[in-house]
ROKEDREN-397209 format. One record per residue (C-alpha): residue number from 1; z, x, y. Coordinates in steps of 0.001 Angstrom, whole numbers. Layout:
BEGIN
num|w|u|v
NUM|Z|X|Y
...
end
This chain:
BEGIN
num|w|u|v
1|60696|96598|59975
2|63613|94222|59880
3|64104|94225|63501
4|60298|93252|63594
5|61081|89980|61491
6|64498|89651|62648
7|61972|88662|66111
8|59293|86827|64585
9|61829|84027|62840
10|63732|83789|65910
11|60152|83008|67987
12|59409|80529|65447
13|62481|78784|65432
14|62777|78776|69262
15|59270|77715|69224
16|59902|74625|66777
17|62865|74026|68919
18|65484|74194|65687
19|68408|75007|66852
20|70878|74904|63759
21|68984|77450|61741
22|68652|79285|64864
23|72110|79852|65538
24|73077|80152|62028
25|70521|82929|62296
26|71548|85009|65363
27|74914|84581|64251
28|74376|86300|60952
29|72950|89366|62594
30|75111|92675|63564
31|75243|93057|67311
32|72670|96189|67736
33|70430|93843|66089
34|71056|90986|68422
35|70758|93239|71246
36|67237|94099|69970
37|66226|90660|69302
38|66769|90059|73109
39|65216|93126|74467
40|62011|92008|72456
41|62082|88250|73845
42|61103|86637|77322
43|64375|86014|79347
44|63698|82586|78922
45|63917|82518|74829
46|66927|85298|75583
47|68621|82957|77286
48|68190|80102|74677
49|69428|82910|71720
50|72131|84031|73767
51|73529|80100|74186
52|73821|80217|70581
53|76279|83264|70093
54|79436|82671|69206
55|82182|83289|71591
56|83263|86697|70504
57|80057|88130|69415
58|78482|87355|73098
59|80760|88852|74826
60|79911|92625|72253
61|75989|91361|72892
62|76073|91243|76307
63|78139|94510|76910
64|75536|96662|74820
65|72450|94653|76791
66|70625|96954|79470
67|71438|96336|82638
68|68658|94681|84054
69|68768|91945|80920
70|72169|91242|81922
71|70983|90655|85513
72|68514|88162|84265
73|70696|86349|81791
74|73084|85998|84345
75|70311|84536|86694
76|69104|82364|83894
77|72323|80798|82435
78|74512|78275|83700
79|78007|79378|85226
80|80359|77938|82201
81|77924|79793|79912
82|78420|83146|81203
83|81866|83083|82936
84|83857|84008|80025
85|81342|87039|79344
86|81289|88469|82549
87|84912|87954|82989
88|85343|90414|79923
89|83300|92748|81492
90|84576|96477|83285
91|84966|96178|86361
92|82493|98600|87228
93|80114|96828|85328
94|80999|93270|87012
95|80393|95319|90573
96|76863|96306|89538
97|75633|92722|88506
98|77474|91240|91606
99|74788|93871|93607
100|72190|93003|91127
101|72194|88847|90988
102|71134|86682|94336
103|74483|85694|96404
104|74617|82369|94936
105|75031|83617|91181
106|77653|86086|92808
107|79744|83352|94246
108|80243|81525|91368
109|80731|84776|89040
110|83715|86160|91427
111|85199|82540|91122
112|85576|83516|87235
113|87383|86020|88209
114|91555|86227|88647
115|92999|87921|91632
116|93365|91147|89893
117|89895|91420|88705
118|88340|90253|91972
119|90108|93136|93605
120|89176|95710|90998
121|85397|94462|91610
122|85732|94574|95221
123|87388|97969|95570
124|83930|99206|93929
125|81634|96745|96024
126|83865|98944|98645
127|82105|102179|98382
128|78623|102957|99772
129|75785|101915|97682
130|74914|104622|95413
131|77809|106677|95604
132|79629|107938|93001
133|82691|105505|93647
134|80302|102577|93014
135|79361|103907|89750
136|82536|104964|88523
137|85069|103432|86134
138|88547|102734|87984
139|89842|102070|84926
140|91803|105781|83714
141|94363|106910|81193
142|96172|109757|83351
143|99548|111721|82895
144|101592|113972|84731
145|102451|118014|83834
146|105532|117189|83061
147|105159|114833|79918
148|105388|115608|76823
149|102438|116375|74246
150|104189|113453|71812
151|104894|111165|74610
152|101563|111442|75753
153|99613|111139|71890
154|101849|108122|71480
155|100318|106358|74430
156|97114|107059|73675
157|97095|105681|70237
158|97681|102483|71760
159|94279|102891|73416
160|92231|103322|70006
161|89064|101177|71170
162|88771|103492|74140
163|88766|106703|72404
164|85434|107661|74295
165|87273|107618|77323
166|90055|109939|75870
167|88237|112998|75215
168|89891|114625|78188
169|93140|112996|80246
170|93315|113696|83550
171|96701|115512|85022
172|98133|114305|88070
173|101197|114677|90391
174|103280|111955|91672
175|101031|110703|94553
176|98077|110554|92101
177|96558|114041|92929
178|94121|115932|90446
179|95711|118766|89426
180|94262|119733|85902
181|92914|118205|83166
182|93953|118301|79158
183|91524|117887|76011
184|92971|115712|73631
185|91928|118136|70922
186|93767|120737|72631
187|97017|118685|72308
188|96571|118154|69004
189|97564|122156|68513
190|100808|122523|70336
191|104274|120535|69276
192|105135|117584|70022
193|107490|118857|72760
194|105367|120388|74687
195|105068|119731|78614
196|101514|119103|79356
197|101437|121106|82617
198|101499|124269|80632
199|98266|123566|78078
200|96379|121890|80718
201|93123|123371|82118
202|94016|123702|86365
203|91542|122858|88699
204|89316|120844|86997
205|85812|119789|88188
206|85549|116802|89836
207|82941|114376|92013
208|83946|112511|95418
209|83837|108882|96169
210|81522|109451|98739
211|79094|112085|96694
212|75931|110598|95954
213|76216|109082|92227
214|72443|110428|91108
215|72939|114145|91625
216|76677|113334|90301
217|75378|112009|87190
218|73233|114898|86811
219|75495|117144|87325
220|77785|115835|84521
221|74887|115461|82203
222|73586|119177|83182
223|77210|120715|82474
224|78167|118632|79773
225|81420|116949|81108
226|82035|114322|79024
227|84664|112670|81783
228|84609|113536|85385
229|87055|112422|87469
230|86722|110710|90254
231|88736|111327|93538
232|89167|110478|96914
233|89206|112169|100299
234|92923|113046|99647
235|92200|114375|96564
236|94245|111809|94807
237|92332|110487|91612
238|90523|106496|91713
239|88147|106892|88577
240|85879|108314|86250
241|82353|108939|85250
242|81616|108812|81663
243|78952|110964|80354
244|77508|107538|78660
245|77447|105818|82424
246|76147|109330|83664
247|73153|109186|81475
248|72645|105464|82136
249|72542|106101|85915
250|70209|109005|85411
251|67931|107557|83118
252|67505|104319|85768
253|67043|107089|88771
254|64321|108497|87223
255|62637|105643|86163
256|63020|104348|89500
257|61772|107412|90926
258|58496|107099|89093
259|58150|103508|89795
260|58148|104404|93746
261|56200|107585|93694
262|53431|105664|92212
263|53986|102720|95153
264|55638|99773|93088
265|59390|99129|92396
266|60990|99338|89072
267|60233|96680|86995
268|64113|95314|85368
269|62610|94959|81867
270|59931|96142|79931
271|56047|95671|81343
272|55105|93280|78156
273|58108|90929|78832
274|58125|90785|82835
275|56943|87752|84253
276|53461|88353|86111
277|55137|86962|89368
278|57923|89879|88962
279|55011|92480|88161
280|53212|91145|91397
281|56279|90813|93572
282|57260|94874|92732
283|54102|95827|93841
284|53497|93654|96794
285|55532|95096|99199
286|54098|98694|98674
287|50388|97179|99044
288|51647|95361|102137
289|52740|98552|103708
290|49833|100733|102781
291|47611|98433|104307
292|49227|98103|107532
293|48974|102068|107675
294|46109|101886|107160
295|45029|101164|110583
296|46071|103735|111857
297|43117|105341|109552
298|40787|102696|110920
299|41791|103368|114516
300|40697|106728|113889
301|37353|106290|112671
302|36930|104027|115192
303|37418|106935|118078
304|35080|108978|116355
305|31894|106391|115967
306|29698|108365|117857
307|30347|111064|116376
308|29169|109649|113238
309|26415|107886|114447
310|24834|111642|115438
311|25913|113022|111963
312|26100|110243|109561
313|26276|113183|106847
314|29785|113825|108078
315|30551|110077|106718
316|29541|111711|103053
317|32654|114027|103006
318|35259|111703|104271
319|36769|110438|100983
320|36609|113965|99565
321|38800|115533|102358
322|41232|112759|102946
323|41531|112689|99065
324|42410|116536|99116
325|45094|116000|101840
326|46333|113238|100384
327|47066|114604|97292
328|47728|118420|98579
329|51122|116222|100908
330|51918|113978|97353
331|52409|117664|95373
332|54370|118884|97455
333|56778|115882|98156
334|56587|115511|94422
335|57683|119473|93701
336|60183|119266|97038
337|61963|115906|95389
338|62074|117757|92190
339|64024|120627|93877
340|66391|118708|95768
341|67395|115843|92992
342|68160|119028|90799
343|70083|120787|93550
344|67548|123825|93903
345|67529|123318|97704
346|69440|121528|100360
347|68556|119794|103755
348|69288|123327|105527
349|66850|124758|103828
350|63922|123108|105997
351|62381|125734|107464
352|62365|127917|104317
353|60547|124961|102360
354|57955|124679|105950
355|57030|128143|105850
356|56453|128201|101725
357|54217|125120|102219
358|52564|126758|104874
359|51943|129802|102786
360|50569|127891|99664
361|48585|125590|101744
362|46801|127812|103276
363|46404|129657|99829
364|44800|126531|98332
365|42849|125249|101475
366|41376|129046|101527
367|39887|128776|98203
368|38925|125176|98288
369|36777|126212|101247
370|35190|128695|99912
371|33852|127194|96936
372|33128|123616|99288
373|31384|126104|101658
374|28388|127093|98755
375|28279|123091|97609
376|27795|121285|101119
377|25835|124728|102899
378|23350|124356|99391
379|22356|120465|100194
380|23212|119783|103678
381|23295|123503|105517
382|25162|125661|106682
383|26952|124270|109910
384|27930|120988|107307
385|29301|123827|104904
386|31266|125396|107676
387|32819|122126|108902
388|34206|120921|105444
389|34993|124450|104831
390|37057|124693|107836
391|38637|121537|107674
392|40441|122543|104598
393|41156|125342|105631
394|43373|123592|108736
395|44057|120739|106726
396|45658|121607|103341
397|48428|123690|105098
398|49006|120310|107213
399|49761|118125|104426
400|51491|120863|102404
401|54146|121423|105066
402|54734|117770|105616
403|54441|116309|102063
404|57600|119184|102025
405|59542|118516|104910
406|59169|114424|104757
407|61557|114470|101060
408|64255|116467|103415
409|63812|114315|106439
410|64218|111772|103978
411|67275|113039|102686
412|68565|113779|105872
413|68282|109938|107054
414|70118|108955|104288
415|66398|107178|102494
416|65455|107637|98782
417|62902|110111|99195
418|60573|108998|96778
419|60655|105862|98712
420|59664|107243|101862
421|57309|110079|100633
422|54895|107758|99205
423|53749|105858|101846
424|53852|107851|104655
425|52090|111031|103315
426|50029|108736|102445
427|49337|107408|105961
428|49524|110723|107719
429|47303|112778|105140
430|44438|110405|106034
431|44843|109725|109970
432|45319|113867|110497
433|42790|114509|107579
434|40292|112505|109650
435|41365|113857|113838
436|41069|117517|112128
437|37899|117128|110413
438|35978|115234|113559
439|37740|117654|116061
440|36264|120601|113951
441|33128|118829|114040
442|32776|118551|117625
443|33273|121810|117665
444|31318|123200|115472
445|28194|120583|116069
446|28268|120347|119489
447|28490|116720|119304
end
C-alpha cells in the first residue's frame, strides 16, 4: 500500500515538474523502496528519479535494479550521470551491460573505467557469450591447505559486506588449482591452529569456463550450491557463480525461453511499462520470418491447384491438418527442450528421441484418424474420410520426429533451441502437412 503511494506522489511531482520536493522525496525513501518506485515508472520518469539520488544511495539503487532497467537507464542518462555508478559496479555486472547497451553507450562507459577495471571487464567480455565464464564473478576469496583456520577467519572478517560470498572458500594450490573447498561454518568448529587442508571437503564440484552458463545455473540451483567455482581448462580456479546470480540467470532463461517459443523476444521490462515501439520491434522480426516461410506453404498449394479445383472439398480440411502438424512438431520440440535444458538427454541421444517420436506419433495420428475418419466419411464420404484419415496417420509421426530432432540439431549447431524450433516447425509442419495430404489424395482420388 505504501509502495502504491510511494508511486503516485512521485508521478505527480514528475508530472508538475517539481523537482525539490521530488528529490527530497526519493531521497527519504529506503533503497528496496526506490528500487520499486522505478520498476513501476516509464524509463523516462526513472531516469528523471534516478538524477535526483544522492551519490551514495544511487550507486545501492542501481545495484539492486533488474538488469534490463539498468540497461535502459544507462541508455537514457547522460555519461557524467552514470559513470560513477557503473564504475562501482562488479565486474561481472559491468560485462553484462557493456553486451546489453548499443556500442556507443559502451565506449563511453569503459572510458569510466581505470586500467584495472577495464581488464577485469574485458577478461569476461573474453569468454563465449553465454558461457559460464561470462556469467561468473572473478572476484574470489580463496586459500591454500596449508593456512591456518585463524589466519584464514581473520581475513575474512575483513570482508564483512561480502559475507554471501563466504559461505564456502575455495582451496587452492600454488598455481591456483581447485583442490577442495571449506564451509566457513565448518571452520568455526576446529582451533584456531588448524591447517585447512585437513577439514576441507576434496574434490569439490565445479563448472568450466566454457560450460554453457544456463544448464550451469541450473545445476547450482537444482543441487543447492550456494558458490560454485569457476575454473579453467587447467583446472586452475578464475571465478564463481553465486546461487543469487544462478537464479538470476535462470529466471531470465526461462523467461526468454517463453518469449521465443511463442515467436517474440523478451521484452527488458514489464509489458505495461515497455514502449509500444519496443513491444513492436520484439515481435517484428519473428513475423518477418514466418512470413517469408510462408511461401514455401504458398508454393505448395500452388503445385497442387488442380488438384483442388477437381476436389474443392479437400480445401475444407487444410487448416485442420496443417493445424494438427503444426502443433503435434511444437509438443514435441516443447517436451524435447524441456529434457535437454534439464539434462534428461543429450545430443547423442538423437536417434533414441527419433524413434520415441516416431512411436507416439504414430500413436496419436492413429487415433486422430480414426475418430476424423467417422466425422469427414458422415458429411463428405467415405474416400474424403479415408484421405484425412490417412494423412494423419503419415503426418503426425512426421512432425513428431522432427519437432524432436530440430531442439538437438539445434543444440548441436550451437542455436538456442527455442529460437530455432519455433519457426521452422512451424514452416515444415505446414509445407509437408500439405505435399502429404495432396499426394495421398492423388492417390486415393485418382485425381
Amino acid at each position: 500500500m505504501h509502495a502504491a503511494l510511494d508511486v503516485e506522489k512521485i508521478r505527480e511531482l514528475i508530472q508538475s515538474r517539481d523537482l525539490a520536493p521530488l528529490a527530497a522525496k526519493v531521497r527519504s525513501l529506503p533503497v528496496p523502496a526506490v528500487v520499486a518506485v522505478l520498476d513501476s515508472l516509464t524509463i523516462d520518469d526513472a531516469a528523471v528519479v534516478f538524477r535526483m539520488l544522492g551519490k551514495d544511495q544511487s550507486v545501492e539503487v542501481f545495484d539492486d535494479l533488474d538488469s534490463g532497467t539498468q540497461a535502459d537507464l544507462i541508455s537514457e542518462l547522460g555519461h557524467s550521470e552514470i559513470a560513477d555508478v557503473f564504475a562501482a559496479l562488479d565486474p561481472e555486472e559491468q560485462a553484462w551491460l557493456l553486451d546489453e547497451v548499443p556500442a556507443a553507450v559502451a565506449r563511453r562507459l569503459v572510458s569510466s573505467l581505470d586500467r584495472a577495471e577495464i581488464e577485469a571487464a574485458m577478461n569476461l567480455l573474453g569468454y563465449a557469450p553465454g558461457s559460464a565464464g561470462r556469467r561468473m564473478s572473478p572476484e574470489v576469496i580463496h586459500t591454500s591447505p596449508a593456512e591456518t583456520v585463524g589466519e584464514l577467519l581473520a581475513r575474512v572478517r575483513g570482508h564483512e559486506d561480502g559475507m554471501d560470498m563466504l559461505c564456502t572458500i575455495p582451496v587452492l594450490e600454488r598455481d591456483r588449482t581447485l583442490v577442495g573447498q571449506v564451509d566457513l561454518l565448518e571452520l568455526m568448529r576446529h582451533s584456531d591452529d588448524t591447517e585447512v587442508g585437513t577439514v576441507m571437503v576434496s574434490e569439490p564440484e565445479f563448472a568450466r569456463t566454457d560450460d554453457d552458463g544456463e544448464q550451469v545455473a541450473r545445476h547450482a540451483l537444482d543441487e543447492g550450491i550456494l558458490l560454485l567455482p569457476v575454473v579453467d581448462r587447467e583446472d586452475r580456479l578464475v571465478g564463481i557463480l553465486p546461487i543469487a546470480d544462478a537464479a538470476r540467470i535462470d529466471r531470465d532463461a526461462v523467461a526468454e525461453d517463453q518469449a521465443r517459443a511463442g515467436g517474440t523476444e523478451p521484452l527488458r521490462r514489464s509489458y505495461l511499462l515497455t514502449p509500444i515501439r519496443q513491444v513492436a520491434r520484439a515481435r517484428i522480426v519473428w513475423l518477418l520470418v514466418l512470413a517469408i516461410s510462408a511461401v514455401l506453404t504458398v508454393q505448395v498449394l500452388d503445385l497442387f491447384e488442380a488438384t483442388l479445383a477437381q476436389q474443392v472439398a479437400l480445401a475444407l480440411f487444410i487448416p485442420l491438418l496443417i493445424g494438427i502438424g503444426g502443433n503435434t512438431g511444437s509438443q514435441a520440440a516443447t517436451t524435447v527442450t524441456r529434457a535437454l535444458a534439464l539434462g534428461e538427454i543429450e545430443i547423442r541421444d538423437g536417434w533414441k528421441v527419433a524413434f520415441k517420436e516416431i512411436r507416439t506419433g504414430l500413436l496419436l495420428g492413429g487415433l486422430l484418424a480414426c475418430l476424423a475418419f467417422l466425422i469427414a466419411s458422415l458429411f463428405y464420404g467415405t474416400d474424403i474420410g479415408a484421405v484425412i484419415a490417412l494423412t494423419l496417420i503419415f503426418n503426425c509421426p512426421i512432425a513428431a520426429t522432427v519437432g524432436g530432432v530440430v531442439p538437438l540439431v539445434a543444440r548441436a549447431c550451437k542455436v538456442d533451441p527455442a529460437v530455432f524450433s519455433t519457426p521452422f516447425i512451424a514452416t515444415f509442419c505446414d509445407a509437408s502437412g500439405l505435399l502429404v495430404y495432396f499426394s495421398v489424395a492423388i492417390l486415393v482420388l485418382g485425381l
